[in-house]
N, C-alpha and C positions, 0 to 999 in steps of 0.2 A: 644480526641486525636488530637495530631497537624502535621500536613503535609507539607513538604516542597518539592521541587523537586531536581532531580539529571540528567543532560545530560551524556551523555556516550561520552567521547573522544574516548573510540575504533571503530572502525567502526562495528562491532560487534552489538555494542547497540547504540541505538539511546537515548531514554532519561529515566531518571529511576525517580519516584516523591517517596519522604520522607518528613517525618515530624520532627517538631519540635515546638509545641506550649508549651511557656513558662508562668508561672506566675511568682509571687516573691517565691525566694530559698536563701538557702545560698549560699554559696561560691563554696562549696564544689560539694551541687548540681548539680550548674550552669556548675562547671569542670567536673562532670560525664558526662555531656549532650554533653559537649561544645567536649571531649577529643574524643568521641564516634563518631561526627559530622566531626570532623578533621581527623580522620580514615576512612570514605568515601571520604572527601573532596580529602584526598591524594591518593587514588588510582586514577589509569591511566584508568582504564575503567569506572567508573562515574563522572557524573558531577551533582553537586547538582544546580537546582533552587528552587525558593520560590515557593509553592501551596497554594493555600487558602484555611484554614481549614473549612470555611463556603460551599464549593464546595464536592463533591463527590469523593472520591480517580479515580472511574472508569472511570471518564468524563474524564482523562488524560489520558485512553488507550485507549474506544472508539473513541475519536477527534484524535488521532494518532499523540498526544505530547507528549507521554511518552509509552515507554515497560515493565516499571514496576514501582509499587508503593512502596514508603516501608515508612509503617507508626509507628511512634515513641510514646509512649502512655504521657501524660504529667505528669507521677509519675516516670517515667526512669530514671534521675535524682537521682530522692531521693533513689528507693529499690537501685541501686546501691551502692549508699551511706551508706547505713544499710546492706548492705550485702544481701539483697533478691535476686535471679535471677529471673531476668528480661527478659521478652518476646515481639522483635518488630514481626510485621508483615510485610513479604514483598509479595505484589499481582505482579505476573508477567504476562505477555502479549502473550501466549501459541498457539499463532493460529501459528507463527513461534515457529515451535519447538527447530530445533537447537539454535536459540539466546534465549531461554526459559531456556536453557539446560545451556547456557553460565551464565547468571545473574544469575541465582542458586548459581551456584557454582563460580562463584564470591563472589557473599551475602556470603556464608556460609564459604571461603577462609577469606574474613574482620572479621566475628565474629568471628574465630578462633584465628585468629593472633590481635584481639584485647581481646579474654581472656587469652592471652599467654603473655601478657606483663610481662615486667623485673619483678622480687622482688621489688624496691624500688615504682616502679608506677603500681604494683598489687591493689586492692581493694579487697574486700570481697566476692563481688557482680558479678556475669556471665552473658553474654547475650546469648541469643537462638533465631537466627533468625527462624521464623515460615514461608517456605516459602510455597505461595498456587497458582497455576497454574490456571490462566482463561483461558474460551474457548476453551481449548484444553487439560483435564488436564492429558489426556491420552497421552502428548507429541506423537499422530498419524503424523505418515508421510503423511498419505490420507486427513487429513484435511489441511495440508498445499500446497501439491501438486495438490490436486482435482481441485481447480478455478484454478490456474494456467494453469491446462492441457486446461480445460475449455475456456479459455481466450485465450489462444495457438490458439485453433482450431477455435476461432470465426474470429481470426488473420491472419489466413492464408487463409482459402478457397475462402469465400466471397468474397475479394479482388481480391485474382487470376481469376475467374471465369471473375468478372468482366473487370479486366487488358487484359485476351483473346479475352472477347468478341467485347470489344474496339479496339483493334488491328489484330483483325481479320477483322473488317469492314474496315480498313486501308488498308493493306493487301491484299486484294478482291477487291477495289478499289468504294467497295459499300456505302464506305460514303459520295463520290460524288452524289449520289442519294439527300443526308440528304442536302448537301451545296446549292443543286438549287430547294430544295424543299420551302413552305412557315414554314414550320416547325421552329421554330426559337432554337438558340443553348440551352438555358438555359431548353427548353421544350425536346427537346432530349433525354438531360442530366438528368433532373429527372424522365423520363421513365426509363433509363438505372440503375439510381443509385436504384429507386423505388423495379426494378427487385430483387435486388442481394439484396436488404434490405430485402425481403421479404422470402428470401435462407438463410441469418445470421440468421433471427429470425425462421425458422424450424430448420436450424443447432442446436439454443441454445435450442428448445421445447427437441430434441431428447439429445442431453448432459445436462441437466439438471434430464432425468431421469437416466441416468447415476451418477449421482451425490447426488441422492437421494437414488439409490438402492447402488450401487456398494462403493462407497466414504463414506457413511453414514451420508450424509450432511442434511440439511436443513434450512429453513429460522426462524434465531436469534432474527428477531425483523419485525418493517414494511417492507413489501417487493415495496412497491410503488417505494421508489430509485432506486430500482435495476431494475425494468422494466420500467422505465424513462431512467434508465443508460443504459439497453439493446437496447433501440429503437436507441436511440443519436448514441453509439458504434458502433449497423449496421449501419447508417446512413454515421457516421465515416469512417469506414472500406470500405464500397461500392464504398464511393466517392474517396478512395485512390486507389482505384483501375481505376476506372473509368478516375481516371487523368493520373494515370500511362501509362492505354491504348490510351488516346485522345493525350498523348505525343510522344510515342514511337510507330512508327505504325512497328511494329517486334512484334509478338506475343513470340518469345524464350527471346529478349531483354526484356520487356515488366515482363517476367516472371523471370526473375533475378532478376527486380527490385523490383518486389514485394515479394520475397525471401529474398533479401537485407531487404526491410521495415517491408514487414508485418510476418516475421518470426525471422530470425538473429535480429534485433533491439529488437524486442520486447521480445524474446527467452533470451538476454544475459543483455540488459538493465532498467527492467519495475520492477525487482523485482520478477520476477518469479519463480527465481531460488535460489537467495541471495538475501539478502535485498538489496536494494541501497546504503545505506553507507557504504558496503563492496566495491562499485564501485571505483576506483583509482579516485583522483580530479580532472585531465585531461581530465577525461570523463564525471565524475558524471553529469555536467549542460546536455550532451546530452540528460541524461534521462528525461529530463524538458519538452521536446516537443516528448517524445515517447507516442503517444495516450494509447497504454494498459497497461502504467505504472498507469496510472489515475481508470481507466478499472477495473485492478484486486483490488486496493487499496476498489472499491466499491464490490466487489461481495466478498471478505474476510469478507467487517467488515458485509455484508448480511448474510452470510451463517455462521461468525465466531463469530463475536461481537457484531452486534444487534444494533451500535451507530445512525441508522436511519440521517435523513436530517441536521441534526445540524454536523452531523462529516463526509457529502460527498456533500453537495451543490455545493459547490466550486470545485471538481472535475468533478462533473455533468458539469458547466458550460465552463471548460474547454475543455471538451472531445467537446462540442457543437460548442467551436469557431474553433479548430482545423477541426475539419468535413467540418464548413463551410470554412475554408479556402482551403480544397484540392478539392472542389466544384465549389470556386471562380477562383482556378488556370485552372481546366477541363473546365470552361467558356469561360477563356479566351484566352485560346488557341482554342478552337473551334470558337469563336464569329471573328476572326480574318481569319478564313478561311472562310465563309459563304460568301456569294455574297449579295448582299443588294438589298431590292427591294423598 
């Protein structure tokens, strides 16, 4: 079988992988294959790239380069030609069910109106897209929404918790204690963030058996990423808080803003709800720097697809500079108040 790939110009879909591995044919073949290819090519909702057929169809939905596959067999060509009906395969990417629901019935809208063609450019030959739902083939709302919810709550509390307790030492004016003590700001600050690290990761102990019983979830492949990516995210999450509060000494302020960040953002931007490329362009770059967009992309493909460290490294690494950055801002706004000895 040969494989090519397809991007999705709707926002809808992100990218679809197909095939097309050729040998030598006639003419005729070559127009069955070619005619077939120009009828995905011309729809608005894919966009074909090249796959390499030496690669695995599913490495393109694990790695989260494609939401579906659709693989073309290298005799396509010819049974059409002869008049045989002919069977592609399309694998689709089911852990989003609604856009699992769309590419279907996409796929199956193409093969139709491509065996519907006029009398003069009829053939003999039918195609029957065979279409097969990964991860999810139960199109379940629960397995889509489950880490979401999940991610939601690791989003919100931790950080709040931490954003009051910080601004309550404002507040009370008991951080003066912290400023003329020997206590230096950056050691404060990782007791504090230490804390609330330590409350995200009982939060997730207890919603992950929620997520096990109730969700009907479980872990897809190595779960190592995902509690490398649990420690980072509390670490993340704590420290946005922690800066929120060492900025804003109002505990109600303080708590809007981590309302604003670690709920609304995350809530409307990360993918939690809609995928991101449903996001209008205007926006879309904001989701770039929303930490739990990174977040859930790792605990879907944990619980959904199984792609392990080769298809979340890189989101690991990001969740890590971001953390460290709302750490280095809580430093130095505090390092700046301190008194020096």
């Amino acid at each position: 079988m040969g494989r090519s790939s397809t991007r999705s110009d709707s926002p809808a879909l992100k990218r679809i992988r197909s095939g097309t591995g050729s040998t030598r044919a006639s003419a005729s073949v070559r127009q069955s294959r070619t005619t077939w290819v120009i009828s995905l090519r011309a729809s608005i909702s894919f966009h074909i790239e090249p796959w390499p057929v030496a690669r695995r169809p599913e490495e393109a939905l694990t790695s989260g380069v494609a939401r579906a596959v659709l693989i073309v067999p290298t005799h396509f060509g010819r049974d059409v030609a002869r008049g045989v009906d002919t069977v592609v395969q399309f694998l689709v990417d089911a852990s989003d069910a609604n856009t699992a629901k769309l590419a279907a019935g996409y796929a199956d809208q193409i093969t139709r109106a491509y065996n519907q063609r006029p009398p003069a450019a009829q053939r003999p030959g039918s195609v029957q897209a065979a279409v097969r739902l990964w991860y999810n083939p139960g199109l379940s709302s629960k397995k889509f929404y489950g880490p979401g919810i999940f991610v939601l709550g690791l989003s919100m509390f931790p950080p709040l918790l931490a954003a009051l307790a910080m601004a309550r030492e404002s507040e009370q004016k008991t951080i003066l204690q912290v400023y003329v003590s020997s206590v230096s700001a950056h050691e404060f600050l990782l007791g504090k963030i230490a804390a609330f690290t330590l409350v995200a990761l009982a939060e997730c102990l207890v919603m992950l058996v929620v997520l096990f019983t109730y969700f009907g979830l479980g872990f897809a492949g190595d779960p190592t990423p995902f509690i490398v990516a649990t420690i980072l995210y509390a670490f993340c999450v704590a420290s946005f808080g922690t800066m929120v509060g060492a900025t804003i000494p109002s505990q109600v302020a303080a708590m809007q803003v981590v309302a604003l960040g670690g709920f609304l953002l995350v809530f409307l931007l990360s993918g939690l709800i809609f995928p991101v490329e449903n996001i209008p362009a205007g926006l879309r770059w904001v989701s770039n720097v929303i930490w739990g967009r990174y977040y859930i992309e790792i605990v879907r493909d944990t619980l959904l697809q199984g792609g392990g460290w080769p298809a979340v490294w890189l989101k690991l690494v990001i969740i890590a500079i971001i953390g460290t950055l709302f750490f280095a801002m809580a430093w130095f706004r505090m390092r700046r108040m301190q008194l020096e000895t």
